[in-house]
C-alpha positions in Angstrom: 20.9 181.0 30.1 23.9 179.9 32.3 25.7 178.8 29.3 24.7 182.6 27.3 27.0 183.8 30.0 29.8 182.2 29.0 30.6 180.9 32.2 33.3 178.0 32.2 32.6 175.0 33.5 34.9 175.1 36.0 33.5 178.3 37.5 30.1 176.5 37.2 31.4 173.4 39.0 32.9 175.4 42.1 29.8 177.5 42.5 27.6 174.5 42.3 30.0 173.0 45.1 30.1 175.5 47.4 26.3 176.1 46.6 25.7 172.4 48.4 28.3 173.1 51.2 26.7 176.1 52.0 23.3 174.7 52.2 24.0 171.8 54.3 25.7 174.0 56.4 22.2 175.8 57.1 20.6 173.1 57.2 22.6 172.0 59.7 22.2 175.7 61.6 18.2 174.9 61.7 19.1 171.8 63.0 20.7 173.2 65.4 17.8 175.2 66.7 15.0 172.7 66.7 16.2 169.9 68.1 18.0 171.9 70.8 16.8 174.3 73.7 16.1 177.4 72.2 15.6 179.2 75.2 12.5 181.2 74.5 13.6 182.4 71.5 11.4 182.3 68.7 12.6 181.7 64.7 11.9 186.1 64.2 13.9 186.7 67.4 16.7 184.7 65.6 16.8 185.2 62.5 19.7 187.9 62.7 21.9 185.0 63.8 20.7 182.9 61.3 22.3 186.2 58.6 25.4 186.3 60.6 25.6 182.5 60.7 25.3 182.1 56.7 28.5 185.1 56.8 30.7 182.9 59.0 29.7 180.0 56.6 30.2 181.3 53.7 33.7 182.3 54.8 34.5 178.6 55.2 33.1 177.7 51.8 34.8 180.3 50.1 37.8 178.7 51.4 37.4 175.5 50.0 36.2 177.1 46.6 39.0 179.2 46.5 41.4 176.2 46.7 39.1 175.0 43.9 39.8 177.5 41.7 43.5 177.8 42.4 43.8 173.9 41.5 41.9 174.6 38.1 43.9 177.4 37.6 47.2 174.8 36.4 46.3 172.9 33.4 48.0 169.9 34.3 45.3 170.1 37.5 42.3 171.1 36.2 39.7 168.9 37.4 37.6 168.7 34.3 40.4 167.9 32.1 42.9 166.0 33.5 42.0 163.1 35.5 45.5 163.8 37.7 43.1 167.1 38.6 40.0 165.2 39.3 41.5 163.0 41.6 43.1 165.6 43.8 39.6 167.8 43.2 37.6 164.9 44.8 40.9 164.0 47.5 40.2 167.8 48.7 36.6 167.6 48.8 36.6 164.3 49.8 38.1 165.9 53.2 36.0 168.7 54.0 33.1 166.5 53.4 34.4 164.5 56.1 35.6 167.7 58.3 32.2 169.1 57.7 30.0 165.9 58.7 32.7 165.1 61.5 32.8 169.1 63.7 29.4 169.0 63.3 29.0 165.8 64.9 31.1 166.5 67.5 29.6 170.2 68.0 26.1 168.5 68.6 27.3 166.5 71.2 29.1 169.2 72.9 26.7 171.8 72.7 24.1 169.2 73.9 26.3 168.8 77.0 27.2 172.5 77.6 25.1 174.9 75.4 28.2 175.6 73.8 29.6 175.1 70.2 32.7 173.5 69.8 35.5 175.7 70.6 39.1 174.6 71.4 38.5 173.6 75.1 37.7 170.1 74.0 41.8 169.9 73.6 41.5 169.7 77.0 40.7 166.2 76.5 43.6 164.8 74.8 45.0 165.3 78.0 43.4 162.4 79.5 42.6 160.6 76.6 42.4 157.7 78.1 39.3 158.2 80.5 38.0 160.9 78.0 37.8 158.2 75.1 36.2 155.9 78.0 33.6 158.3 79.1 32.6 159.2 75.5 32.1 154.6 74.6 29.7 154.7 77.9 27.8 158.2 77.2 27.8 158.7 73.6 26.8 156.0 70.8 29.9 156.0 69.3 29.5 153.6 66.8 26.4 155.0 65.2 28.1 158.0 65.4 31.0 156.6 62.9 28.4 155.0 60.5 26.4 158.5 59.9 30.1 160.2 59.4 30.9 157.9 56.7 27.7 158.0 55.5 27.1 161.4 55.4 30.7 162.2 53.9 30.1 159.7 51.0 26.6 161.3 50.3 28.1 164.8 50.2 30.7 163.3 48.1 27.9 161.7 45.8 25.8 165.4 45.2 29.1 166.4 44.4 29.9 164.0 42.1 26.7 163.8 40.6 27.1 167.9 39.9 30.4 167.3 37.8 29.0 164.5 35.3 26.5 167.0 34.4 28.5 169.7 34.0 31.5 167.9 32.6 28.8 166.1 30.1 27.4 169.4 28.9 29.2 172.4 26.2 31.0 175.2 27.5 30.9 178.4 24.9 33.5 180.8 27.3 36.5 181.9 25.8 39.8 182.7 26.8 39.2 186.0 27.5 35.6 185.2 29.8 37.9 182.8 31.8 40.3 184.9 32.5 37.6 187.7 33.3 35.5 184.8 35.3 38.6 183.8 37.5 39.4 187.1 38.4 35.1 188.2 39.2 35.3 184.9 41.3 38.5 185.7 43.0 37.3 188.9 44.5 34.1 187.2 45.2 35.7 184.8 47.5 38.0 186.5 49.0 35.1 189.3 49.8 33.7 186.5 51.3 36.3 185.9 53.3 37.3 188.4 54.7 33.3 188.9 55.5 32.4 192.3 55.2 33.2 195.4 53.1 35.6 197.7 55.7 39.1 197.8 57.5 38.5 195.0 59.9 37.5 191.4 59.0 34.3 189.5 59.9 35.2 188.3 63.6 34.0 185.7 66.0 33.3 188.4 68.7 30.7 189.7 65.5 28.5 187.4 67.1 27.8 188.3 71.0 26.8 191.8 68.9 23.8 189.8 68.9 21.9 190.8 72.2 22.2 187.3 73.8 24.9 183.9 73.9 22.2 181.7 72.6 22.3 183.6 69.5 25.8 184.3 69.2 26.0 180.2 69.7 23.3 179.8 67.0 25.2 182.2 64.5 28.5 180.4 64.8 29.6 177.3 63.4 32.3 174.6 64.9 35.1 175.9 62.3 35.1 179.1 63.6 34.6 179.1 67.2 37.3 176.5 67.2 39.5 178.0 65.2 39.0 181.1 66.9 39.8 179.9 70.7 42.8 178.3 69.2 44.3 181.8 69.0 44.0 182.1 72.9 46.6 179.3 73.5 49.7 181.4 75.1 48.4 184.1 77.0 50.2 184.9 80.3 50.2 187.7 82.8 51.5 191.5 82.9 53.1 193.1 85.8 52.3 196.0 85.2 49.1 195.6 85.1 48.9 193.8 88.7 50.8 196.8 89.7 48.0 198.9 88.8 45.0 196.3 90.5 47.0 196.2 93.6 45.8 199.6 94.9 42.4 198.8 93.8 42.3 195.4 95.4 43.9 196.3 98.7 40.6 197.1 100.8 38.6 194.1 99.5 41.3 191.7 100.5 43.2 193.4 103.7 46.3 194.1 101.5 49.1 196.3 102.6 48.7 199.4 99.9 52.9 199.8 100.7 53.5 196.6 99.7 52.0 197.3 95.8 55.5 197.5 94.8 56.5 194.5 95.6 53.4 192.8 94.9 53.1 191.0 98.1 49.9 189.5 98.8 51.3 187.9 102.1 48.2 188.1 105.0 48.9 186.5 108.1 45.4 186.3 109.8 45.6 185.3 113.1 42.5 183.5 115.3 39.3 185.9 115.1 36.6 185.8 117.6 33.9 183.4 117.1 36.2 180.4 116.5 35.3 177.0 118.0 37.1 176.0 121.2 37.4 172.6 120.4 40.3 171.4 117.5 37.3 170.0 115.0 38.1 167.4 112.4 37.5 169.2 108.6 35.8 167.1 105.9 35.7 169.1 102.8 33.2 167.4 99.7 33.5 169.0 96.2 30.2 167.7 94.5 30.5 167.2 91.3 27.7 169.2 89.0 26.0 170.6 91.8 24.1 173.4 90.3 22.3 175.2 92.3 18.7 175.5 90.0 18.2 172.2 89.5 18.5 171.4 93.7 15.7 171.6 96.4 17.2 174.6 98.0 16.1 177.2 95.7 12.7 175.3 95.5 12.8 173.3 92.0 9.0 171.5 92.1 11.1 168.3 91.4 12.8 168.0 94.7 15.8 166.6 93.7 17.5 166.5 96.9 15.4 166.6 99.7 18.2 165.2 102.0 20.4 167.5 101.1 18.0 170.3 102.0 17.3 169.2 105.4 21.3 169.5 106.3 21.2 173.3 104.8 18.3 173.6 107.3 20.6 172.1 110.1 23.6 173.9 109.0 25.2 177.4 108.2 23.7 177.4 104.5 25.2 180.2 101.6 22.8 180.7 98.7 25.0 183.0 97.2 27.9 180.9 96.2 29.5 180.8 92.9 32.2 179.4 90.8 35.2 181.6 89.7 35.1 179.4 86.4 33.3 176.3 85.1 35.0 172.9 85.4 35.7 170.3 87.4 39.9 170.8 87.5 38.8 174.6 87.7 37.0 173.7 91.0 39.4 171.7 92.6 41.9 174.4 91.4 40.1 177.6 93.5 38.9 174.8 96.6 43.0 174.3 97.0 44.6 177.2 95.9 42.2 180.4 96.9 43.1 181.1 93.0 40.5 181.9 90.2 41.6 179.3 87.6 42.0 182.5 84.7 44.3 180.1 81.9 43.3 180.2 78.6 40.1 178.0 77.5 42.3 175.3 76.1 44.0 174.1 79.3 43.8 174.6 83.0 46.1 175.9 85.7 46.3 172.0 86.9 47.9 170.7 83.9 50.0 173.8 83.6 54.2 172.6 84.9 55.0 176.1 85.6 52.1 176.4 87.8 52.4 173.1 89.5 54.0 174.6 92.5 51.4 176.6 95.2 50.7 177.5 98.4 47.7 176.6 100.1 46.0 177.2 103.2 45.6 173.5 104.3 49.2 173.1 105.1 48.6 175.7 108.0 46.3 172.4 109.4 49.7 171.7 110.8 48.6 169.2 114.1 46.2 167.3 111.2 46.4 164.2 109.3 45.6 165.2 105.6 43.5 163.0 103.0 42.2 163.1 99.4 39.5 160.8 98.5 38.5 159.9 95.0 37.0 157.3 93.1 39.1 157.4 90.4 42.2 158.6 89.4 44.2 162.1 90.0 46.1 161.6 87.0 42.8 163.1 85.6 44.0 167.1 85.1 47.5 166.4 86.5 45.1 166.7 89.9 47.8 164.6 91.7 50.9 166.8 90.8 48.8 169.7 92.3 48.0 167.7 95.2 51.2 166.0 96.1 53.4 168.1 95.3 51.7 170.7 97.6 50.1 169.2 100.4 52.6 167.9 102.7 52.2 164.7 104.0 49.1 164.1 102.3 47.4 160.9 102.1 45.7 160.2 98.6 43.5 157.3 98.0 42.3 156.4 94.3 40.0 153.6 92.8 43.0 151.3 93.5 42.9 151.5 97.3 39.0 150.5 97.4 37.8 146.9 98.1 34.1 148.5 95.8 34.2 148.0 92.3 34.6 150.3 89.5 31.6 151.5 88.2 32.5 153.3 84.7 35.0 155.6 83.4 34.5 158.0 87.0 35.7 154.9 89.1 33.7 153.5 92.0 30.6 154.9 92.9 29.5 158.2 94.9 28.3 155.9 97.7 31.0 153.8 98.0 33.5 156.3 97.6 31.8 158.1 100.8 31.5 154.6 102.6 35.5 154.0 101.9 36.3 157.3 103.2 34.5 156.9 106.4 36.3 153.6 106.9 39.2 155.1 107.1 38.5 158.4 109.0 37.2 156.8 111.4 40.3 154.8 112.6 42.2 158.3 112.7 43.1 159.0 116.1 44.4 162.5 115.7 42.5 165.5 114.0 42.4 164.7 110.4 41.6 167.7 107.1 39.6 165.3 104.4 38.8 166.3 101.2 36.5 163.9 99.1 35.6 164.7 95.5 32.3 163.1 93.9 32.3 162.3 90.0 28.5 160.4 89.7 26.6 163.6 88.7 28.6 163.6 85.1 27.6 161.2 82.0 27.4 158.6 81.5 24.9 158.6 84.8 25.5 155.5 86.0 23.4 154.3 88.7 25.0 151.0 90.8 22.9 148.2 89.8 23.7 146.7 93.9 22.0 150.5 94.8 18.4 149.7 92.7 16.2 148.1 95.5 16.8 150.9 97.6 17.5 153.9 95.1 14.3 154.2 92.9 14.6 156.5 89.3 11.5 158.3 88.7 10.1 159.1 85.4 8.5 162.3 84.2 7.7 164.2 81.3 10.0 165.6 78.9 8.5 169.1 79.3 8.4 169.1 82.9 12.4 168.2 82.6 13.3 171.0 80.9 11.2 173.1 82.4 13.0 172.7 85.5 16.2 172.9 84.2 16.8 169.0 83.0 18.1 167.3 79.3 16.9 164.3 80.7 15.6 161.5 82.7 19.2 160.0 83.1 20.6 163.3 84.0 17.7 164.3 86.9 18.0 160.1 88.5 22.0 160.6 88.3 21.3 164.5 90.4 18.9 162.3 92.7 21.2 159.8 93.4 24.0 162.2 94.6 21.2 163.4 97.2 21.2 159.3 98.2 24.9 159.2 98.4 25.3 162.4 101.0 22.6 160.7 103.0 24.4 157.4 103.2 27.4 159.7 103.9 26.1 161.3 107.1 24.3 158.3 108.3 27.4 156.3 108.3 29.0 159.1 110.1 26.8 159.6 112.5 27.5 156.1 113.9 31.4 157.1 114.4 32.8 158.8 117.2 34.3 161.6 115.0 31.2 162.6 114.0 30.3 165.2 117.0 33.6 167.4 116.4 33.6 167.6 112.9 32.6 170.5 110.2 31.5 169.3 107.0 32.0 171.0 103.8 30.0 171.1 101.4 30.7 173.1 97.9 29.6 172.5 94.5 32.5 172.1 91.6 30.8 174.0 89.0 27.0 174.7 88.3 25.4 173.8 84.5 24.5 176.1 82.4 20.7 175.9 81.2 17.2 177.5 81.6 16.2 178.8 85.2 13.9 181.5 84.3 11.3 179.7 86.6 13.5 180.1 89.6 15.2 183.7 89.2 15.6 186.5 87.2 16.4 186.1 83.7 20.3 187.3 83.8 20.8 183.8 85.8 19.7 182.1 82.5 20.9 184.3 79.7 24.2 185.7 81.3 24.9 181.8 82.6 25.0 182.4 85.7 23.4 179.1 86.3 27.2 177.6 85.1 28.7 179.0 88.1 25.8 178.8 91.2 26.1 176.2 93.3 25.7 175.6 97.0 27.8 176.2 99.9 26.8 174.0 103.0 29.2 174.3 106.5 27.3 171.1 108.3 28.1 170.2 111.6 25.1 170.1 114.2 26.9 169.7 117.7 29.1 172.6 117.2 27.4 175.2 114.9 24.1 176.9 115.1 21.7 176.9 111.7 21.7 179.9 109.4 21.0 180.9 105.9 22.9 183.3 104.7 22.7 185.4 101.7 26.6 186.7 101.2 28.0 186.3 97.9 30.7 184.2 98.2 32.9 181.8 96.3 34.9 178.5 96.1 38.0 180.5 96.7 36.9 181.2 100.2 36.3 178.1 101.3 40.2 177.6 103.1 40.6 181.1 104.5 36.5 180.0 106.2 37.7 176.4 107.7 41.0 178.2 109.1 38.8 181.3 110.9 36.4 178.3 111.6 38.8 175.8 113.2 41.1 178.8 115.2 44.2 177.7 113.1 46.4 180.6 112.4 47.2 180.9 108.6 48.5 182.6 105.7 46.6 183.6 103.1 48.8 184.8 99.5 45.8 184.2 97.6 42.3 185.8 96.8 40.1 183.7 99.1 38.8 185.5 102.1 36.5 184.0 105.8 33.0 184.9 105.0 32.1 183.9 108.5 34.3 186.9 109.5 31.6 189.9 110.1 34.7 192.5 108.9 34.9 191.2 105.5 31.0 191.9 104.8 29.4 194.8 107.2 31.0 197.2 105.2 29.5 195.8 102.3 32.5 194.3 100.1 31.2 191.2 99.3 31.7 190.2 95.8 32.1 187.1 93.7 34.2 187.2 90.5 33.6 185.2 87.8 35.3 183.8 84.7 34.0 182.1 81.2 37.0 181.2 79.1 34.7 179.2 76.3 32.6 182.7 75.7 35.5 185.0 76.8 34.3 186.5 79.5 35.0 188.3 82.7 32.5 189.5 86.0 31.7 190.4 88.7 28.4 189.8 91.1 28.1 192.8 93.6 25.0 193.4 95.7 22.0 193.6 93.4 23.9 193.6 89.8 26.6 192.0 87.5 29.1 193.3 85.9 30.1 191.1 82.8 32.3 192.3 79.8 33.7 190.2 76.6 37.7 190.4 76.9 38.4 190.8 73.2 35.5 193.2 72.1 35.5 195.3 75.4 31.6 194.9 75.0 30.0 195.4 78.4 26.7 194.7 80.5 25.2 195.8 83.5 22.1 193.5 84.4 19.8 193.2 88.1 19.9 189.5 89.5 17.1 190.3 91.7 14.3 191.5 89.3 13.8 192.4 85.1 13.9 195.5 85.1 16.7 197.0 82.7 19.0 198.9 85.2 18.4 202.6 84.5 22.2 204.5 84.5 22.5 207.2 87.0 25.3 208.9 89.2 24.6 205.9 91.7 24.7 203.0 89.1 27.5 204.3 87.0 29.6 204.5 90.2 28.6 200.8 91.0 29.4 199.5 87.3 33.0 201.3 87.4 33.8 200.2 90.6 33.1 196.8 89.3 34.7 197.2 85.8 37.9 197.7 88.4 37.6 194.7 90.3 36.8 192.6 87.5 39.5 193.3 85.8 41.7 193.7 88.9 40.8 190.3 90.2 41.6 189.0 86.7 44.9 190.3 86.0 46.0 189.3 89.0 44.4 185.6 89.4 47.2 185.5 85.9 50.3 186.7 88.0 49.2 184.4 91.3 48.9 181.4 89.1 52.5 181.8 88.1 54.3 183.2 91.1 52.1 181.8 94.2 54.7 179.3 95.5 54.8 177.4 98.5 56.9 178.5 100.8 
């Protein structure tokens, strides 16, 4: 019948190619979904990304066919003719078989790490390539990993193959004229494809979040194209003007000086507010790596993963409204010393930026303190140490180097030791000292200290129970147990010193993980990922502050401006963070968190009972509850709410870009 058509067998051949391409690459899509969370969804509630998935695949097999078919189209290339053409036919699919097996391998393992498909943040990586390379040996198995690459490239190769004897084997009837005919028909064809859809604008990534929810926009696209995509996000920068226009809009949230919105000075200089303590209290501030807040025992997870941990929040002044600007451990480290939402682009951060390398930050008003920076491996990680160093004056920075423990894996030395080795040193200080320690064991690979064993015992439980409260696995909810062992070991030890009495602890998390909490909260925490950006915020210090739980929304970027009002140290304050145990900056209600996805392209905003999210390159918006699921009915009340936020969102945003740049130390 085939033949009747007088199709040639070159147009046969391509077809049949793309044909097994684009099959594998479904195939590949269900895989995606069964062996993954799906996050309630069932196959009918999905099956729209499944159509818009086959469009973004089809794109990328029209591509290859279309290079196809331009090869064919010179004689001395034609790949059923010439063996000069066959060659470079199967060179060229050769490679996309490998490209094809190769993202997709690499898209599993990322989107089994972060519910995310591959997309051009991984490029962050190549920055440290080093550690990056060593925590993929000890987390991934990188070897069978290779073998099912080659293997599955030579068996895509082989179907391939096998398709052009039997074509090349059989008789052809098309004439001169049905080729020509047939090239052109095919050559529309594709690049219809290609462009993916009949209208003015192409088929887009941003297509996908049209969806209704992230999981399925992540289910509808595949590695090529959200990488491809993000790539195109890779020299964005900031617009005056448009921090000209926030300033106004900004000004009562933050205490700014409306004259000064021509000259865009964000200059505060706060001065010792009632309520301080008396004494000069030493200031140890933890970043904890991981520590999202669903998976703790604060929020009440039935697996109690860190009880210790949760008797401190009872004996300290606790915030259970705390969240990230952004997710990722350099864009933690970034808001904790700057007051800055990290805002760059997806495939970098503000660390590793040189033009950004130079900021003020509030611990160099700490000016009677000895200053340290405690971690277990190395700052070169994320260019941490130019931000550091070059900004902290004086600063004393201890690595894996300047430990007598040993290292552990790719992180450095362990969580425990890492506290224990900090503690050694603080307490020798004899003058106020401003510590910041920064975990790494709540990350893969998961390592648990063989010498820690006797007394630190795993637990096993069922898979379903795991994922039902919000854990991949066994190794990842022992490793989240064992960073509740090394805080404990932490404060005992520093309950034996003499510093202990007059110091505040600080506890924050780095970033939260994105993943399934309907059990614990409302469903916008699990489908608008708000889980990526929860985490705790502990001030700990039992002979100097009274216990409270307190339900402000509040961020990393305030944790400076907070120690300063805490500690009675005059400061200024050119950045966003504000001191949220300041009763002015929240009886009037103008508490807010901003928040930041650069993988999904989004902006936000938490304000009282709602958020405020909206994609950046489609303008799409959404206006969810986080207390309840009920769909927010629009009225005069609400729409006033969701344009006040739409203001600060973007307000906030636009000029986190310009601070980045232009918030130099003085």
């Amino acid at each position: 019948m085939i033949s009747g058509l007088k199709i040639p067998k070159l147009t046969r051949w391509i077809f049949r190619t793309g044909i097994i391409f684009l099959l594998l690459m479904t195939l590949l899509r269900f895989a995606l979904f069964f062996f993954f969370s799906r996050q309630g969804n069932s196959f009918f509630d999905v099956f729209p990304a499944f159509v818009m998935g086959l469009r973004y695949d089809l794109r990328d097999v029209c591509i290859l066919c279309m290079l196809l078919m331009i090869l064919g189209s010179f004689s001395a290339l034609h790949p059923l003719k010439t063996r000069l053409g066959r060659r470079v036919a199967f060179i060229l699919i050769g490679i996309a078989s490998f490209l094809l097996v190769f993202f997709y391998s690499v898209d599993f393992a990322h989107y089994s790490y972060l519910s995310q498909r591959l997309n051009a943040s991984v490029l962050n990586y190549l920055s440290d390539a080093g550690i990056s390379l060593r925590m993929v040996w000890q987390t991934y198995p990188v070897i069978r990993i290779l073998i099912i690459i080659a293997i599955g490239t030579l068996f895509i190769l082989w179907i391939v193959r096998n398709g052009y004897r039997k074509i090349d084997e059989g008789k052809s009837s098309a004439t001169k004229r049905s080729r020509l005919w047939w090239f052109i028909v095919s050559f529309l064809l594709f690049g219809l494809a290609i462009f993916g859809r009949a209208g003015q604008y192409p088929l887009r990534w941003s297509d996908a979040f049209g969806l209704g929810s992230d999981y399925k926009a992540n289910l509808s696209l595949n590695p090529f194209q959200s990488f491809a995509s993000s790539l195109k996000f890779m020299h964005a920068t900031y617009s005056k003007r448009y921090v000209e226009e926030a300033y106004p809009i900004l000004t009562p949230y933050f205490g700014l000086n409306k004259n000064d919105s021509e000259s865009l000075n964000f200059e505060r200089h706060i001065s010792p507010r009632e309520g301080s303590l008396t004494s000069t209290p030493n200031i140890v501030v933890v970043i904890c790596e991981s520590f999202s807040a669903y998976k703790s025992s604060m929020w009440g997870n039935p697996l109690n993963t860190t009880p210790y941990f949760n008797s401190m929040c009872q004996q300290g002044i606790f915030f259970d409204h705390c969240f990230t600007p952004t997710y990722g451990t350099a864009r933690g480290v970034w808001a904790v010393i700057t007051g800055i939402p990290d805002v760059e682009i997806q495939t970098t951060t503000s660390s590793r930026n040189p033009a950004a390398v130079d900021q003020h930050t509030i611990i160099n008003n700490f000016t009677n303190y000895n200053k340290f920076y405690f971690i277990g491996g190395s700052t070169s990680w994320a260019n941490i140490r130019g931000l550091l160093t070059n900004n902290i004056k004086d600063l004393h920075l201890y690595e894996q180097q300047d430990y007598s423990a040993p290292k552990i894996d790719v992180w450095g030395v362990s969580d425990k030791n890492l506290f224990l080795e900090a503690n050694k040193v603080l307490r020798k200080q004899d003058k106020p000292f401003f510590a910041v320690i920064q975990t790494a064991d709540n990350h893969r690979p998961y390592t648990i200290p063989s010498e820690d064993q006797q007394e630190f015992h795993t637990i096993t439980m069922s898979e379903d129970s795991l994922k039902q409260f919000g854990f991949q696995s066994l190794d990842e909810m022992n490793a989240f147990r064992y960073t509740d062992f090394c805080y404990q070991k932490f404060i005992e030890a520093a309950k034996q010193e003499k510093y202990f009495d007059n110091t505040v602890f600080l506890f924050v998390g780095d970033h939260g993980i994105v993943g399934d909490a309907d059990y614990m909260f409302p469903k916008a925490w699990t489908h608008q990922r708000l889980t990526m950006e929860h985490v705790p915020l502990l001030i700990y210090a039992p002979k100097l502050l009274a216990p409270k739980r307190i339900s402000y929304i509040c961020s990393q970027i305030d944790v400076l401006p907070t120690l300063a009002g805490l500690a009675n140290i005059p400061y200024t304050n050119s950045a966003l963070g504000r001191d949220i145990l300041d009763s002015a900056n929240y009886s009037s209600k103008k508490a807010f968190s901003f928040l930041y996805d650069p993988d999904q392209g989004y902006i936000g905003l938490i304000k009282g009972n709602y958020l405020y999210r909206k994609q950046l390159k489609t303008g799409k918006e959404e206006f969810v509850s986080i207390v309840n699921n009920d769909p927010v009915i629009i009225n005069s009340k609400n729409d006033s709410s969701q344009e006040i936020m739409r203001e600060l969102s973007s307000g906030v945003y636009e000029t986190a870009k310009y601070l980045i740049l232009t918030n130099k130390k003085k």
